[in-house]
C-alpha positions as CSV (number, residue, x, y, z in Angstrom):
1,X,-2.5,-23.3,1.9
2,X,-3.4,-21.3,5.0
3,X,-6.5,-19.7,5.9
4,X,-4.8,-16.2,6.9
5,X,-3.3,-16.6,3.0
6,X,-6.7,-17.2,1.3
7,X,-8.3,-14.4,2.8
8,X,-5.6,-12.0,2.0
9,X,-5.8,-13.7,-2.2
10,X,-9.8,-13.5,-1.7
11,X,-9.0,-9.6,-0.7
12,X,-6.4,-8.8,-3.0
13,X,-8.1,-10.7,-6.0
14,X,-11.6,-9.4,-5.2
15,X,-9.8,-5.4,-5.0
16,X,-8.3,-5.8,-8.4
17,X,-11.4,-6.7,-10.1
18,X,-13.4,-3.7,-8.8
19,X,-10.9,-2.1,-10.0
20,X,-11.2,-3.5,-13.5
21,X,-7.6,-4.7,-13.1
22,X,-6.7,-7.5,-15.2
23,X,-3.7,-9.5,-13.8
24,X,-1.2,-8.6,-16.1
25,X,-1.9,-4.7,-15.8
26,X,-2.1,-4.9,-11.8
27,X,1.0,-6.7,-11.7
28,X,2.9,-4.2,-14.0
29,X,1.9,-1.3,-11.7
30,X,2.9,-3.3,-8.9
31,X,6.4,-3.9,-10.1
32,X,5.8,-7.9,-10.1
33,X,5.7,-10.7,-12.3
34,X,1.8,-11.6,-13.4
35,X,2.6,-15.4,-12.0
36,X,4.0,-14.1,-8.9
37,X,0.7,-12.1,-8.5
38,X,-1.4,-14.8,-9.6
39,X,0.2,-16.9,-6.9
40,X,-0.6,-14.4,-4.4
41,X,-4.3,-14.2,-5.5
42,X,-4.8,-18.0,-5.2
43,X,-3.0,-18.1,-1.9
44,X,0.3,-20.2,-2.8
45,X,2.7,-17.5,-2.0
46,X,3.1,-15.6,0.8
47,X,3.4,-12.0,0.3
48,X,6.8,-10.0,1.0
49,X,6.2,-7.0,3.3
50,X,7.9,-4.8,0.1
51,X,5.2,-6.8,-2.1
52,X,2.7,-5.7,0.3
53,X,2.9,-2.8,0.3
54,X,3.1,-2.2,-3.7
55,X,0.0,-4.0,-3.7
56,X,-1.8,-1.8,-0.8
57,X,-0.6,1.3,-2.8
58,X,-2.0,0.1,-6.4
59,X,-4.7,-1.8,-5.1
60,X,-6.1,1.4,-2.6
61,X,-5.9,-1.2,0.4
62,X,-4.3,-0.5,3.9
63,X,-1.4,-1.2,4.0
64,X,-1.8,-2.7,7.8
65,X,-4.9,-4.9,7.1
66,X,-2.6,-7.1,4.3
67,X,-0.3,-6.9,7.1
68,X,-2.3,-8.5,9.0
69,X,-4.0,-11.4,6.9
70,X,-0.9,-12.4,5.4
71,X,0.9,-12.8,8.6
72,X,3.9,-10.2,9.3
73,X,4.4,-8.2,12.2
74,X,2.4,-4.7,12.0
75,X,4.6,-1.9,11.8
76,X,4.3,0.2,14.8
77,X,5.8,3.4,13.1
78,X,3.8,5.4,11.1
79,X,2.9,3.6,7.4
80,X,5.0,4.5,4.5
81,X,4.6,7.2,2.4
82,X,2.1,6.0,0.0
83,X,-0.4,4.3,3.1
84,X,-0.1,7.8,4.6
85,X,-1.0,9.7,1.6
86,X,-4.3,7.1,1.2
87,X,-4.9,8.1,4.9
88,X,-4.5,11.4,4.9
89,X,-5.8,12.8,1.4
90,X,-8.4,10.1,0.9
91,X,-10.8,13.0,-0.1
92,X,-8.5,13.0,-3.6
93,X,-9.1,11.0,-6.6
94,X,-6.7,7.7,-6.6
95,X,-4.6,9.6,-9.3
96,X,-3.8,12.4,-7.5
97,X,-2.8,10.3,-4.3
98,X,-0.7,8.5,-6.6
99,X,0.6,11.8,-8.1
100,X,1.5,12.9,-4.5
101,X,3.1,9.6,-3.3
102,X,5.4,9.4,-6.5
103,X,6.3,12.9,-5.8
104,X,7.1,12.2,-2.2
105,X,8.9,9.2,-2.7
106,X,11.0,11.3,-5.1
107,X,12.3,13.5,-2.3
108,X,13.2,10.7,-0.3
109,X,14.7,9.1,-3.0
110,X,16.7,12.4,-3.8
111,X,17.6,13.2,-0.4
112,X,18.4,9.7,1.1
113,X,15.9,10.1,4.1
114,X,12.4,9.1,5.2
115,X,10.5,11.8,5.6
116,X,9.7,12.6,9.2
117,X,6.6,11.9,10.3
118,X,4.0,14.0,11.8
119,X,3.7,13.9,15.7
120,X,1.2,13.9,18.2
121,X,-1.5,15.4,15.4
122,X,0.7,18.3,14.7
123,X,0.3,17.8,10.9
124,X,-3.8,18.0,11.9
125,X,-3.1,21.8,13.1
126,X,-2.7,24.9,11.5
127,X,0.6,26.2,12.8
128,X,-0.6,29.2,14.3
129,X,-2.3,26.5,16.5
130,X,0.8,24.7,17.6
């Protein structure tokens, strides 16, 4: 077991018990088994970037910091929808976020294309200012 991996299980285990997760729950919202989850948590697996980022999106966790500790290249685009909804609209409750993500990820779903993202601020303007 590597040191990078225990950190990210101490993290991800830790997150899901202040959230009053049990493992089986987390894992169904993340889309995973409860053993593959409970291998992550004690640091036997590592993490797939997809898996990642289910659990940064259940979990409230950024996306790049798991990124990070469990050893994969950051992405240097912007994150994925859900990471960028967290960022963004932090001021809203975790169920609206989620509401919004699931929405989102509808439309790219639906229309067969990422979003494009915002840039250089522009989405921080109002467009009278752009």
């Amino acid at each position: 077991m590597d040191t990078e991996h225990l950190t990210l299980s101490r993290r991800v285990s830790k997150r899901r018990q202040s959230l009053g997760l049990s493992v089986r729950r987390a894992a169904r919202l993340i889309g995973c088994s409860h053993s593959n989850l409970l291998r992550v948590e004690s640091g036997e697996q590592r993490p797939t970037p997809a898996l990642l980022e289910s659990i940064a999106r259940v979990l409230d966790l950024p996306l790049r910091e798991l990124f990070a500790l469990a050893g994969h290249p950051i992405p240097k685009e912007l994150p994925d929808v859900g990471e960028y909804v967290r960022l963004k609209y932090h001021d809203l409750p975790l169920r609206a976020r989620d509401e919004l993500t699931e929405f989102l990820t509808s439309l790219q779903d639906r229309y067969g294309a990422a979003l494009p993202p915002p840039t250089d601020g522009r989405d921080e303007q109002p467009e009278g200012l752009r």
